[in-house]
C-alpha positions in Angstrom: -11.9 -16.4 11.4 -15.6 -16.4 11.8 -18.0 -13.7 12.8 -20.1 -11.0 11.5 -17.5 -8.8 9.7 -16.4 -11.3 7.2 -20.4 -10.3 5.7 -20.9 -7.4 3.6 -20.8 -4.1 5.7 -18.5 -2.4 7.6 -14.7 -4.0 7.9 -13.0 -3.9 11.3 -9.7 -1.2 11.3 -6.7 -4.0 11.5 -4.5 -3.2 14.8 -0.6 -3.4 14.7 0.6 -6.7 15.6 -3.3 -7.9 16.0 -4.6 -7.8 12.6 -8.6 -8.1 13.5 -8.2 -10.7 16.1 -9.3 -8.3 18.5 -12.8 -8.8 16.9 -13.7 -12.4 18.0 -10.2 -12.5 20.1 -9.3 -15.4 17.5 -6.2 -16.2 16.0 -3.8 -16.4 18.7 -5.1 -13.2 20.0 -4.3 -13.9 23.8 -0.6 -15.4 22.8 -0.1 -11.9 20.6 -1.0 -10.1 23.3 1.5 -12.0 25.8 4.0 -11.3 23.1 3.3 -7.4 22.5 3.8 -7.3 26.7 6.7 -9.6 27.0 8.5 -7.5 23.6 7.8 -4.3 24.6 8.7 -4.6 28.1 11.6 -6.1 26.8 12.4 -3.7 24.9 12.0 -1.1 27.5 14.6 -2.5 29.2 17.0 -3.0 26.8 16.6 0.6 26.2 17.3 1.5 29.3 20.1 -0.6 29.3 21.2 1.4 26.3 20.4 4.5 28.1 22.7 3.4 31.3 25.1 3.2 29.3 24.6 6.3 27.3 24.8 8.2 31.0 28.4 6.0 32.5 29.8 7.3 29.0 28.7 10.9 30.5 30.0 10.2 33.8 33.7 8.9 32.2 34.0 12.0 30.1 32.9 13.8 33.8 31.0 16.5 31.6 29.6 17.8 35.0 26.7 17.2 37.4 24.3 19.9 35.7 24.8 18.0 32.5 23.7 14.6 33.6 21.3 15.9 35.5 19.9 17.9 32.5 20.3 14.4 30.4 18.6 12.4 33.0 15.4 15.0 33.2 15.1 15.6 29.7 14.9 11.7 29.0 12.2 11.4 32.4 10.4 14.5 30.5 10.3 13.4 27.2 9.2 9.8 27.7 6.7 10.9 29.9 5.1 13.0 27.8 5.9 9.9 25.1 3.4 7.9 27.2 0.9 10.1 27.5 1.0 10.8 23.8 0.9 7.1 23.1 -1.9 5.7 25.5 -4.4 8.7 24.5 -4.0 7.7 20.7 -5.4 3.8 21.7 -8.6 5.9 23.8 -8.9 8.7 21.1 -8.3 9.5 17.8 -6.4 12.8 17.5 -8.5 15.5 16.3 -9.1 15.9 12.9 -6.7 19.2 11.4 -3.5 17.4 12.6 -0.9 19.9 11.8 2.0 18.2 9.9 4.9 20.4 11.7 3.6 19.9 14.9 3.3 16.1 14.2 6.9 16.2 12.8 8.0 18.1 15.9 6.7 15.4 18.5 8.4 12.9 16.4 11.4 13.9 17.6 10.1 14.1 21.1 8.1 10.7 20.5 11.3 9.0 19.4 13.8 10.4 23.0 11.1 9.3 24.5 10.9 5.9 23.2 10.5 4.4 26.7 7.1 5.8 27.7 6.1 4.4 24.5 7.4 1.0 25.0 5.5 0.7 28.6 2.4 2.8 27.3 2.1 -0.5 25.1 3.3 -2.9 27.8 0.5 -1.5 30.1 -1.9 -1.1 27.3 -1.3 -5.2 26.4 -1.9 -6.3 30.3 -5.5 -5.2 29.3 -6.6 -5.2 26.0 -4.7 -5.4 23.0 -3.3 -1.4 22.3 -6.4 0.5 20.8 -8.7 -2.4 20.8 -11.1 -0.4 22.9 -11.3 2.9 20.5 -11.5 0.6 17.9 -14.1 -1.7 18.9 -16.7 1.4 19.5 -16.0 2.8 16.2 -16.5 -0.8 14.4 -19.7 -1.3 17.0 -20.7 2.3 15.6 -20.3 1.1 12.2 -22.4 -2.1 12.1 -25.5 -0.5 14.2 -25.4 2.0 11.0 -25.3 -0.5 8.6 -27.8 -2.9 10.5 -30.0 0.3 10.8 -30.0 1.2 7.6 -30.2 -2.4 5.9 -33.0 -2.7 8.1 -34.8 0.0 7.1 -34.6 -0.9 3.5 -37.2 -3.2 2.8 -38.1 -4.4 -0.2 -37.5 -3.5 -3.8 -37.6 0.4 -3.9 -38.6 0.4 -7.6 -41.6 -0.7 -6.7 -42.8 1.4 -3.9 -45.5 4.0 -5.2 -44.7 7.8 -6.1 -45.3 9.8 -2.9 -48.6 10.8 -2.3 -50.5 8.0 -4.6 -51.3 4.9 -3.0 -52.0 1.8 -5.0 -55.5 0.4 -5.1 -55.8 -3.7 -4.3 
């Protein structure tokens, strides 16, 4: 890899499955993101698969059309909110008290909804790869800061006069 960050200053955040190949889009970052689509559509639909089969089971054991129903919203509900969870967190970073039960109680919620997940990263891939664009503004953040301040820090500071006397050629 070749590019600014490898210098001193501020190190790009590494992405899952991307490392920072997002930064120069280096590395076999178009065949990574061709992969996270292709594997987590995949997955999607293996999970539905796995979820089909979860509601014939239901059917078989003829536990009643209320329950499936109830089965069949509560997955729609759950993954929904599982996508919307999931494609905020690559635009934003959550804000900054996270509280721990309320994380551990969407974990739950995260992992029924597995699905909106998988296609909030499918989607997410067809574009960028997931969170490249969050991260990219903070690490663009980052290096003006550091290029502003390096900037401003000219010479050898030791040797500037005490404020307020001036040194006479």
């Amino acid at each position: 890899m070749s590019g600014e960050h490898e210098t001193a200053g501020p190190q790009p955040e590494s992405i899952r499955f991307f490392g920072t190949t997002w930064v120069d889009h280096d590395g076999g970052y178009a065949l990574r993101r061709a992969g996270v689509a292709v594997g987590s559509l995949a997955a999607a639909a293996a999970g539905a698969f796995v979820l089909r089969l979860g509601y014939e089971g239901l059917a078989i054991a003829k536990v009643g059309g209320l329950i499936n129903a109830m089965v069949v919203v509560a997955f729609a509900i759950c993954s929904a909110l599982a996508f919307r969870r999931t494609w905020e967190r690559f635009v934003r970073r959550p804000e900054a008290p996270v509280d721990a039960a309320a994380e551990r109680s969407m974990q739950s919620l995260m992992m029924i909804g597995f699905l909106g997940t998988l296609l909030a990263y499918f989607c997410r891939s067809l574009v960028e790869a997931p969170g490249e664009k969050l991260h990219r503004a903070e690490y663009d953040r980052a290096r003006a800061r550091h290029e502003r301040l390096r900037t401003t820090r000219t010479g050898n500071p030791a040797g500037r006069a005490p404020k307020g006397r001036r040194k006479h050629p």
